[in-house]
C-alpha positions as CSV (number, residue, x, y, z in Angstrom):
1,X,77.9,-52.6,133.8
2,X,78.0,-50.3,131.1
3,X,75.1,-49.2,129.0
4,X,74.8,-47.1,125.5
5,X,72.8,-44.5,127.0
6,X,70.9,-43.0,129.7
7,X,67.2,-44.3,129.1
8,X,68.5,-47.9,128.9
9,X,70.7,-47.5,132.3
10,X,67.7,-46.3,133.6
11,X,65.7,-49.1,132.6
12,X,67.9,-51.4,134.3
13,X,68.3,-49.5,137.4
14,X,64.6,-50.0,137.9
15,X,64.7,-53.6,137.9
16,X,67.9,-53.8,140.4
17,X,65.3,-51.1,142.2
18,X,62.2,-53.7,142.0
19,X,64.4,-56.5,143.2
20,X,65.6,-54.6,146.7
21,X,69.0,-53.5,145.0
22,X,70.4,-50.1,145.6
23,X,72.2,-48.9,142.2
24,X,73.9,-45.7,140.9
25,X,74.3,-44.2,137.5
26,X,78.0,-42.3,136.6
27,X,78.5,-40.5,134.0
28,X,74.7,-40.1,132.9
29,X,75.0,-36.4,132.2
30,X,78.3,-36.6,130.3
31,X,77.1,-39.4,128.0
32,X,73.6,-37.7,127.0
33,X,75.4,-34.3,126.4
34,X,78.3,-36.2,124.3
35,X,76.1,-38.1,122.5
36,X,75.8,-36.1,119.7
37,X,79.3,-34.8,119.4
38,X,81.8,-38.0,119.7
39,X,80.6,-41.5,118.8
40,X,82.6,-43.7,120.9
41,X,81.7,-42.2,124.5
42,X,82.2,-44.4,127.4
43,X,78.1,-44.9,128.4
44,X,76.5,-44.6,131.7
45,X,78.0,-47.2,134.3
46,X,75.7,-48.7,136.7
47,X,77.2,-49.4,140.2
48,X,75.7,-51.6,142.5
49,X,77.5,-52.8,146.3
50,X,79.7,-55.2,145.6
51,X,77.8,-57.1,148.4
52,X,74.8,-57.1,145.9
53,X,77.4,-57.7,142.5
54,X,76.1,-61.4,142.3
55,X,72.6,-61.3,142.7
56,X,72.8,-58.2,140.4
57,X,74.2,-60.1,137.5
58,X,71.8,-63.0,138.0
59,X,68.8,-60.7,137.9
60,X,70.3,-58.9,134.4
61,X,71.2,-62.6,133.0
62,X,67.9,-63.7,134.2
63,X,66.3,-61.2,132.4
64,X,68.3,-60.8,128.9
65,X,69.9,-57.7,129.7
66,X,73.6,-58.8,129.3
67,X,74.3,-61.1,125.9
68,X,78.3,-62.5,127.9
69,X,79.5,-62.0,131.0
70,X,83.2,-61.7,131.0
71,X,84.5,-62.2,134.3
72,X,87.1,-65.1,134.5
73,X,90.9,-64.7,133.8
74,X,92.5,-65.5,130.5
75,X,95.7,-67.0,132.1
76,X,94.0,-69.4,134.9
77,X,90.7,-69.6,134.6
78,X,90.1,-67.5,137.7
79,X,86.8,-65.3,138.2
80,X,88.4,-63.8,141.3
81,X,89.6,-60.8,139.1
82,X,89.1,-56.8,139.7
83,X,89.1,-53.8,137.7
84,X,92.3,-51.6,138.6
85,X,94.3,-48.3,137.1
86,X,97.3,-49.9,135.5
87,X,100.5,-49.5,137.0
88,X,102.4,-46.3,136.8
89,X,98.8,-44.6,135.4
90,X,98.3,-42.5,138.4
91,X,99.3,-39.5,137.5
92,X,98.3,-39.9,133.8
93,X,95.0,-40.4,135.0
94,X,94.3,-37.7,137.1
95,X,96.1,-35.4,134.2
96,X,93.4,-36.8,131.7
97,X,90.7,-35.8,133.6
98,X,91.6,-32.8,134.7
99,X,92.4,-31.9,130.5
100,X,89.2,-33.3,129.6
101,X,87.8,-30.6,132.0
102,X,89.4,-28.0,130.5
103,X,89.0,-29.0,126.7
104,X,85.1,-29.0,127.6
105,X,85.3,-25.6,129.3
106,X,87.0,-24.8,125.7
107,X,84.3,-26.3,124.0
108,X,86.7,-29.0,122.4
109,X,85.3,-32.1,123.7
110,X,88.0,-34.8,124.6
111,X,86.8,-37.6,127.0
112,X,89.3,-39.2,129.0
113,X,88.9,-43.2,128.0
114,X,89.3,-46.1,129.6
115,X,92.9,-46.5,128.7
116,X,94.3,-46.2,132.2
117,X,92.3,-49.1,133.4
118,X,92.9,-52.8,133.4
119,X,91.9,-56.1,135.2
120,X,93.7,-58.2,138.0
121,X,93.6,-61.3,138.5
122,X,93.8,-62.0,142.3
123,X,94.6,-66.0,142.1
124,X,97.4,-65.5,139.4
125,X,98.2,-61.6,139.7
126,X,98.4,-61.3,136.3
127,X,97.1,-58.0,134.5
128,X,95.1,-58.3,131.0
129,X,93.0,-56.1,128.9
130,X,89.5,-58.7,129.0
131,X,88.4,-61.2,130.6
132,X,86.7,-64.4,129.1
133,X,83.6,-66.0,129.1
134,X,84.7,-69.2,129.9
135,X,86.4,-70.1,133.3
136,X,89.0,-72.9,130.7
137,X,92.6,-71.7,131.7
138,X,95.0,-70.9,128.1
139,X,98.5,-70.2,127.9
140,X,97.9,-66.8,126.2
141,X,95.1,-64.7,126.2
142,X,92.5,-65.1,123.8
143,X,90.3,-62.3,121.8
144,X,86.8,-63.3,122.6
């Protein structure tokens, strides 16, 4: 999951912490010293085992801290779907990092983006952009 900023990721990791689940915050430092310069930074992710994924979810749905959870694919209807780099994005990937570095060394802020990532969908093997909030297979992908 992705939050806006650090205090709210923080908020949440608390309650996975209340409820006996281990958590982590990425990109928490980034995010609160971007803030100010670029509106569209990524956020701070909160990772959780994927072990504890499910009962992670429930306690955020439970609890109004997600509106939609998109997690089933677009094509069938599967929610057996992962996150991956998109083909051929390897190298792209590791050169947009390492530029970002060197742009913020420079002082000219350039975050990487999420434009090397996509989702999988493990019954189909289909790649798309998002998931849907509906496990009703379509013939093309809809924008939910």
């Amino acid at each position: 999951m992705t939050c806006d900023d650090a205090p709210q990721a923080h908020i949440i990791q608390g309650a996975l912490a209340n409820a006996g689940i281990d958590s982590m915050l990425q990109n928490e430092n980034m995010s609160t010293l971007l803030r100010g310069a670029i509106q569209n930074v990524a956020g701070v992710d909160i990772l959780v085992y994927e072990s504890d994924y499910d009962a992670a979810m429930k306690l955020m749905e439970e609890n109004g801290m997600v509106a939609e959870q998109l997690k089933y694919c677009p094509y069938c209807g599967s929610d057996n779907i992962r996150f991956v780099r998109r083909k051929g994005k390897g190298m792209r990937t590791l050169f947009a990092a390492f530029m970002s570095m060197i742009a913020m060394l420079m002082i000219t802020i350039a975050p990487p983006g999420t434009n090397h990532w996509e989702y999988l969908c493990k019954q189909c093997g289909k790649r798309f952009e998002k998931p849907t909030a509906t496990p009703h297979p379509a013939d093309e992908p809809t924008d939910e």
